[in-house]
C-alpha positions as a printed NumPy array, in Angstrom:
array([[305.969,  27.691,  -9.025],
       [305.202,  29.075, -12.211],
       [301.79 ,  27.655, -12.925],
       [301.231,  28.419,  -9.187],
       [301.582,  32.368,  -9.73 ],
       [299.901,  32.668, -13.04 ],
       [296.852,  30.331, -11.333],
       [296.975,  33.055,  -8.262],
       [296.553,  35.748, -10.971],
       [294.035,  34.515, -13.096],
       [291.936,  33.508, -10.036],
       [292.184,  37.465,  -8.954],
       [293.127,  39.607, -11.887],
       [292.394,  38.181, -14.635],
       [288.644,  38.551, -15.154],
       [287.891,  41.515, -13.449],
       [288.589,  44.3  , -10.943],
       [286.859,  43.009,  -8.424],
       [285.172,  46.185,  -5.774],
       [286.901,  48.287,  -2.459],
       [285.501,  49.194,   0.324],
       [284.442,  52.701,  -0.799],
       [282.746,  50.835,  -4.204],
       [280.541,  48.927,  -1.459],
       [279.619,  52.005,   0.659],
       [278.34 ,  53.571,  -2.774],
       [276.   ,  50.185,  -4.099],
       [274.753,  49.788,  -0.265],
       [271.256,  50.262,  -2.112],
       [271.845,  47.813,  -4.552],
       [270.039,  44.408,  -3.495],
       [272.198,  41.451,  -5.067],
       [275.095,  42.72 ,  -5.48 ],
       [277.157,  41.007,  -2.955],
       [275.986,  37.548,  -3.79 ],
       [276.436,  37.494,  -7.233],
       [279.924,  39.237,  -6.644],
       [280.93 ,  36.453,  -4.72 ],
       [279.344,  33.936,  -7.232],
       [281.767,  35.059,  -9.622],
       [284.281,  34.838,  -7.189],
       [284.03 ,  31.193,  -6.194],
       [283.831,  29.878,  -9.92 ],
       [286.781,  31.75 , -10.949],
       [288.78 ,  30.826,  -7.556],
       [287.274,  26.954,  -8.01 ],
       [288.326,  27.155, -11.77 ],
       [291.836,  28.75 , -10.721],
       [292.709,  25.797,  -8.047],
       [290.913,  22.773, -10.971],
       [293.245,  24.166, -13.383],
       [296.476,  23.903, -11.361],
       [295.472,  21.044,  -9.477],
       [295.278,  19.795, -13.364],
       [298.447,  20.8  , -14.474],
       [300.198,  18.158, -11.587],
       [298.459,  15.439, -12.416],
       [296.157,  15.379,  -9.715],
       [299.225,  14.435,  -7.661],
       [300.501,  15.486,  -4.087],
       [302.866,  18.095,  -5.211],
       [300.391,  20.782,  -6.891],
       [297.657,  19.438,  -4.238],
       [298.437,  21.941,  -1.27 ],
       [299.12 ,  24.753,  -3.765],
       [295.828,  24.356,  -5.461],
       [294.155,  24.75 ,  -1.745],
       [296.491,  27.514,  -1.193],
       [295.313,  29.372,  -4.396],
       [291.602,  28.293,  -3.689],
       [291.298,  29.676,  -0.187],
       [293.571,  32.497,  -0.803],
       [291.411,  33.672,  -3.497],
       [288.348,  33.349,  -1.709],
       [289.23 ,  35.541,   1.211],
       [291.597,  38.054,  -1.057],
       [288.829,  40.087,  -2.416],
       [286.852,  39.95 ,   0.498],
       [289.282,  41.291,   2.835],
       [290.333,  43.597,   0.184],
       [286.355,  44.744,   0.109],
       [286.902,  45.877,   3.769],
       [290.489,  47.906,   3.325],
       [290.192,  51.632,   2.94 ],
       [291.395,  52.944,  -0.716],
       [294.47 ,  55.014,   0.504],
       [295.757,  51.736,   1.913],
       [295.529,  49.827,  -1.468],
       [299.098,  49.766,  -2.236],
       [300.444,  48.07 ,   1.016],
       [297.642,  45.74 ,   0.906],
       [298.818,  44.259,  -2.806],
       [302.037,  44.268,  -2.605],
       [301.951,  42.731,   0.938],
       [299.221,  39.6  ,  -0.17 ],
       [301.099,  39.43 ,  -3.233],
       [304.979,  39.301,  -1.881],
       [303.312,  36.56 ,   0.779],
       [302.011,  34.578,  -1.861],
       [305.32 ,  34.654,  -3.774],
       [306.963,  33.561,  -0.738],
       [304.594,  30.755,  -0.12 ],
       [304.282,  29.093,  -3.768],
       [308.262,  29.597,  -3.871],
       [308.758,  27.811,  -0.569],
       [305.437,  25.207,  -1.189],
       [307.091,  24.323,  -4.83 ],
       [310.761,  23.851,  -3.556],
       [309.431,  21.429,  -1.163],
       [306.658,  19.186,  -3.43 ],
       [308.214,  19.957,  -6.97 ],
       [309.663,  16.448,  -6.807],
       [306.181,  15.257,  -6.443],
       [304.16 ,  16.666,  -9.467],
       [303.471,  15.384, -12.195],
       [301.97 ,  17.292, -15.442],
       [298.744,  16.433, -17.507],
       [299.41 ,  19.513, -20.162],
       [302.498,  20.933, -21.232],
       [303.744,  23.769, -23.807],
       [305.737,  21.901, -26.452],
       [309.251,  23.666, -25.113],
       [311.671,  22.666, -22.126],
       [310.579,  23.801, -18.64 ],
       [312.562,  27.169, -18.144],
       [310.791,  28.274, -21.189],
       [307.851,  26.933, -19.738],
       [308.   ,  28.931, -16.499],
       [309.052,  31.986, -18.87 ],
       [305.829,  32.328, -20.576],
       [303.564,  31.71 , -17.42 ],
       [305.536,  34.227, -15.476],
       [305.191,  36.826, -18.048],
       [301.64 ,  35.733, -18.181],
       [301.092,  36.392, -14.196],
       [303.273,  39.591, -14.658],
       [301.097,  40.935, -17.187],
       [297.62 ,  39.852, -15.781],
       [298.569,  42.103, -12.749],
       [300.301,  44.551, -14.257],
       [296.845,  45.64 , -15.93 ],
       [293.896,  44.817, -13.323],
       [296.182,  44.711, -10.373],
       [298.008,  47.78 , -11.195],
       [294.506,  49.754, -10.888],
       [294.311,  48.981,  -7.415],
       [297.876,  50.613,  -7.167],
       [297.576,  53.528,  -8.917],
       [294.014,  54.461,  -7.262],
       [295.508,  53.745,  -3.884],
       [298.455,  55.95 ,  -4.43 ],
       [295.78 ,  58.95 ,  -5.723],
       [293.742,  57.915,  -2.888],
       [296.92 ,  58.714,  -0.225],
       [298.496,  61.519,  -2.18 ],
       [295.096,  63.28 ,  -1.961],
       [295.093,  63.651,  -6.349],
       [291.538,  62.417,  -6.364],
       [289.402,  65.479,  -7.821],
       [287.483,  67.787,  -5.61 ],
       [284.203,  66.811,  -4.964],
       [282.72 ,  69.783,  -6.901],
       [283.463,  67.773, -10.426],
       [281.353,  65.192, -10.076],
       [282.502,  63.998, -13.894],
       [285.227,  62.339, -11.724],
       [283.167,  60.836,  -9.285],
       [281.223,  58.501, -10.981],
       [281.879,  54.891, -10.987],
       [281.201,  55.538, -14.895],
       [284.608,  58.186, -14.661],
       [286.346,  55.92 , -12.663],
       [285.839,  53.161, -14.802],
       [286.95 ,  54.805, -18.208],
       [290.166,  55.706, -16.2  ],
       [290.7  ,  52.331, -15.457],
       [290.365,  51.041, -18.837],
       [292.569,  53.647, -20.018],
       [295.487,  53.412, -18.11 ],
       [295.22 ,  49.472, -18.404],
       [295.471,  50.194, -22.111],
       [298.322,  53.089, -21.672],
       [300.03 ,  50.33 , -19.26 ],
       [299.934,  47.644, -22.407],
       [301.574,  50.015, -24.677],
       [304.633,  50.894, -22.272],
       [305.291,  47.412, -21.543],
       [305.512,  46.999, -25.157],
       [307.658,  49.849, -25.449],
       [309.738,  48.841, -22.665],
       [309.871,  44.569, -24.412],
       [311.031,  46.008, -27.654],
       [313.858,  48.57 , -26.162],
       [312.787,  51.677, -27.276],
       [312.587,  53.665, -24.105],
       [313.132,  56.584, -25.73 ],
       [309.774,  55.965, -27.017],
       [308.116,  56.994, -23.634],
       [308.969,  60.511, -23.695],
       [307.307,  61.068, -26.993],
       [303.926,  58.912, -25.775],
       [304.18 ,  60.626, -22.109],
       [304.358,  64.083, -24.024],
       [301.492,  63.037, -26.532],
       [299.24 ,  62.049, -23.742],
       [300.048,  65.486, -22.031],
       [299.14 ,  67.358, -25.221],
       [295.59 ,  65.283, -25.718],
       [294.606,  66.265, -22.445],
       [296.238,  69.574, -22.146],
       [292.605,  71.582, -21.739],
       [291.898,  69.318, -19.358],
       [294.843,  70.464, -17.371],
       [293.801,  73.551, -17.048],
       [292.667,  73.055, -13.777],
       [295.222,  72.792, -11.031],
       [293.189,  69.414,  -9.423],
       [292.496,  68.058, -12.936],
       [296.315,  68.319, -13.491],
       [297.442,  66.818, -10.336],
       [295.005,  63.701, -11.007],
       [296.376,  63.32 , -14.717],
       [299.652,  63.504, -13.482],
       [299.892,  61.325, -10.802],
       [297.808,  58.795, -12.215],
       [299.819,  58.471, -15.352],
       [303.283,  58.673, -13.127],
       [301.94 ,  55.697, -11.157],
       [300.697,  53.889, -14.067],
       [304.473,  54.124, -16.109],
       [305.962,  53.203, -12.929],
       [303.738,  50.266, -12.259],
       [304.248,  49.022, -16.53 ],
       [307.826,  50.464, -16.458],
       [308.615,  47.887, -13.184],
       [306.204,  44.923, -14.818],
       [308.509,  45.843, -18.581],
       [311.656,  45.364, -16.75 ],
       [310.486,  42.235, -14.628],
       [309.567,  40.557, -18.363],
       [312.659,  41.032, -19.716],
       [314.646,  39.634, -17.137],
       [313.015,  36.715, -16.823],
       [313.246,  36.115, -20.08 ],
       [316.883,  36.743, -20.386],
       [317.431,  34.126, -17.752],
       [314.906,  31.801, -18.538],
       [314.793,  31.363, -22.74 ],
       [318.432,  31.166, -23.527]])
């Protein structure tokens, strides 16, 4: 199951945040676009479903995941292209939890028939450790911007449309980056133990963009955003180290 998930996510997440439905409304005038989106998408979804189809040995038990991952990940972002923003958050955490469900259920029942071509030099649970904390991370940066724009998106924190610094794909896109980053460092923060730690780098944050927060819409972006973002690395932090309490020992 483990090289299942971590396939799933490098087929979606890795690479990539890949457009919504309001990013296609605003390129409408850009010829192209769609087709060599969806280029990229079929090489990294055929690459995905290769890799894991690979790592059984070509045999029947990672066959009907591999098809799994390679049709799921064709018609993930596409659907997702054609789901409104403020609906984001159901949306992941509904394709995702399904696809949990169906690699757990698909492994338990054609585990006994895989065999593997490539292997980390260490036993199998701490095997399945690293590529789950692999998976877990991948998402936890790309796929976490999808959840913390859908939750500004239904909490109404986006900024009014009279600061048009926020409304440019070039805004949204420095956002992106920088929570992915800020997400990193909590993880981090979370792995080594020192929560304690997040107060002081919450506050810091707060004080770097404290003119910013002047502005009562400006505020409620920054601090929803960032609230969504620890949550998100906080959950992802706490996910790592239990797997790896149960799976390394």
């Amino acid at each position: 199951m483990s090289e299942s998930l971590l396939s799933w996510q490098l087929a979606n997440y890795a690479f990539f945040t890949d457009p919504v439905k309001e990013d296609w409304e605003a390129r409408a005038g850009k010829d192209g676009a769609r087709g060599k989106w969806f280029a990229g998408v079929l090489l990294r979804s055929v690459i995905a479903a290769a890799l894991l189809a690979c790592a059984g040995g070509f045999k029947g038990g990672q066959m009907p995941l591999s098809v799994v991952v390679l049709v799921g990940s064709l018609l993930l972002p596409w659907i997702r292209g054609l789901v409104r923003v403020r609906f984001l958050v159901e949306f992941e955490l509904a394709v995702n939890g399904l696809l949990v469900v169906i690699m757990w259920i698909g492994a338990s029942r054609w585990a006994s028939g895989s065999g593997v071509l490539w292997q980390l030099p260490l036993d199998g649970n701490k095997t399945s450790a690293i590529l789950i904390g692999a998976g877990v991370l991948i998402y936890m940066v790309r796929g976490g911007s999808y959840l913390v724009r859908g939750i500004l998106k239904k909490a109404g924190g986006l900024p009014d449309e009279d600061e048009p610094r926020f409304e440019t794909s070039e805004g949204y896109a420095h956002g992106r980056v920088i929570g992915q980053i800020e997400r990193i460092i909590v993880v981090l923060i979370v792995m080594g133990g020192n929560l304690g730690a997040l107060a002081f780098f919450f506050a810091a944050k707060g004080l770097i963009r404290s003119k910013e927060l002047e502005k009562r819409s400006q505020a409620d972006y920054f601090l929803l955003g960032s609230l969504a973002s620890f949550l998100i690395a906080l959950a992802a932090g706490l996910i790592l180290q239990k797997t790896i309490a149960a799976l390394w020992n």
